[in-house]
KOLDREN-640240 format. One record per residue: residue in one letter; x, z, y of N, C-alpha, C, CB in turn. Coordinates in steps of 0.02 Angstrom, whole numbers, padded with zeros to 5 digits, always signed. Glycine has a CB too. Layout:
REM residues N
AXZYXZYXZYXZY/...
***
This chain:
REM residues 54
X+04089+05464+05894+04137+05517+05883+04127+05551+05816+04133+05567+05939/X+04070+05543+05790+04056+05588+05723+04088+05549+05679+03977+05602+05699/X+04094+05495+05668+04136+05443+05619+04212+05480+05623+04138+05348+05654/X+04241+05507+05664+04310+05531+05675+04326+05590+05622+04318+05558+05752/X+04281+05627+05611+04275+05698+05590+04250+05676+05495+04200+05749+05651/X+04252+05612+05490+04193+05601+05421+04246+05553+05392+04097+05558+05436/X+04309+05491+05415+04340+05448+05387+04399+05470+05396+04329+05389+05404/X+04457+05459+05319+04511+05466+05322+04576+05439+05387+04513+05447+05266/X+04606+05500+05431+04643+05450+05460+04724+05443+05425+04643+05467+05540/X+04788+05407+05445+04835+05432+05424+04877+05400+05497+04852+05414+05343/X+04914+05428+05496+04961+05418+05554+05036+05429+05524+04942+05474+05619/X+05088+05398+05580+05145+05428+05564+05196+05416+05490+05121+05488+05568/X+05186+05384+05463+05198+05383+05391+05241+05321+05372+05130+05382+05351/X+05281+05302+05330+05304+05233+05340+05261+05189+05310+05370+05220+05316/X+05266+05117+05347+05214+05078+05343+05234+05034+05264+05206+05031+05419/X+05275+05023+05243+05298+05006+05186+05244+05055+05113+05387+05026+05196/X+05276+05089+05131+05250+05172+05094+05168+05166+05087+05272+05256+05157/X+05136+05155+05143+05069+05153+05154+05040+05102+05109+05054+05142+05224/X+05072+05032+05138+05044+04979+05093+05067+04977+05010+05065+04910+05128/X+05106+04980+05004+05134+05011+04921+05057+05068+04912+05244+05076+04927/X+05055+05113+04930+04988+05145+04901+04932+05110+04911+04972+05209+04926/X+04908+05083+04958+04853+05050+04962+04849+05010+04906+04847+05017+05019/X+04909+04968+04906+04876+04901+04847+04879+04928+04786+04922+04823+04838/X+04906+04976+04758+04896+05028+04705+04840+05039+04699+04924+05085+04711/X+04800+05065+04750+04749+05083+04734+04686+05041+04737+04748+05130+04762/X+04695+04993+04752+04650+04919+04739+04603+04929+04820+04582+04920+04644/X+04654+04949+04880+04602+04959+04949+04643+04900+04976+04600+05046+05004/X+04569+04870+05010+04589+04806+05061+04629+04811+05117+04534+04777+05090/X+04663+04786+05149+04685+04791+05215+04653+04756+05273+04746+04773+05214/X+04619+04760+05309+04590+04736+05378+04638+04752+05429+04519+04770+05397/X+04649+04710+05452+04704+04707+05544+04651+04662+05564+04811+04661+05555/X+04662+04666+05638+04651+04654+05704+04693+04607+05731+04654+04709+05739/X+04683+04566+05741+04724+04495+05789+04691+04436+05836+04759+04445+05737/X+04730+04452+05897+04671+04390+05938+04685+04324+05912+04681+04378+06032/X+04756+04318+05875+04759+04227+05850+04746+04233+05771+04854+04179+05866/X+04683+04304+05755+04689+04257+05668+04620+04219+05675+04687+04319+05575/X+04625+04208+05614+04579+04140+05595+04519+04148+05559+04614+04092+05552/X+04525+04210+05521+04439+04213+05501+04424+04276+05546+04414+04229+05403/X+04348+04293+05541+04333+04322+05579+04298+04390+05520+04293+04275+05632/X+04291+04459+05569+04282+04525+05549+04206+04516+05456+04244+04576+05650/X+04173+04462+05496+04128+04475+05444+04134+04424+05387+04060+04475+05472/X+04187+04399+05397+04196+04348+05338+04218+04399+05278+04259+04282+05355/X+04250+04473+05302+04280+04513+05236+04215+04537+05190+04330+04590+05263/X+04258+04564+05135+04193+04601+05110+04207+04675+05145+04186+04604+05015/X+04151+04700+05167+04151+04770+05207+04112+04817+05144+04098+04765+05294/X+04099+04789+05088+04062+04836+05051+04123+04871+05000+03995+04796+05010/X+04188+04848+05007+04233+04884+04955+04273+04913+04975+04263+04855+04913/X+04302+04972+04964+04371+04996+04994+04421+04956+05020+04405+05026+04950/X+04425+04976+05112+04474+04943+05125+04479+05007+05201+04459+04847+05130/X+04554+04976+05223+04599+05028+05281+04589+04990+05319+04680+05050+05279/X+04566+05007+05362+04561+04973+05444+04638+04980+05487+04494+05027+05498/X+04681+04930+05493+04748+04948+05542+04738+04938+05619+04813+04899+05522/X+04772+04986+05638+04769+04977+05717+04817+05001+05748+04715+05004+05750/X+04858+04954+05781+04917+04941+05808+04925+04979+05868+04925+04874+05819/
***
């Protein structure tokens, strides 16, 4: 729960809009899918990136 109070959230916002800033700002995108194909630790976790959750 302390992670909640310490990482940016954003909600609500259009999702277009969101990713237009993200890749602006050189942050990765991570999603969640039971049919993708690489797996969580294949990313790099050491650089800016947005965790999505559906």
């Amino acid at each position: 729960m302390g992670s909640l109070f310490q990482v940016p959230v954003v909600n609500g916002l259009d999702d277009n809009e969101i990713i237009k800033w993200l890749n602006h700002n050189s942050i990765n995108i991570i999603a969640a899918d039971l049919d993708g194909e690489e797996y969580y630790y294949s990313a790099n976790l050491k650089e800016p990136l947005a965790l999505v959750i559906v």
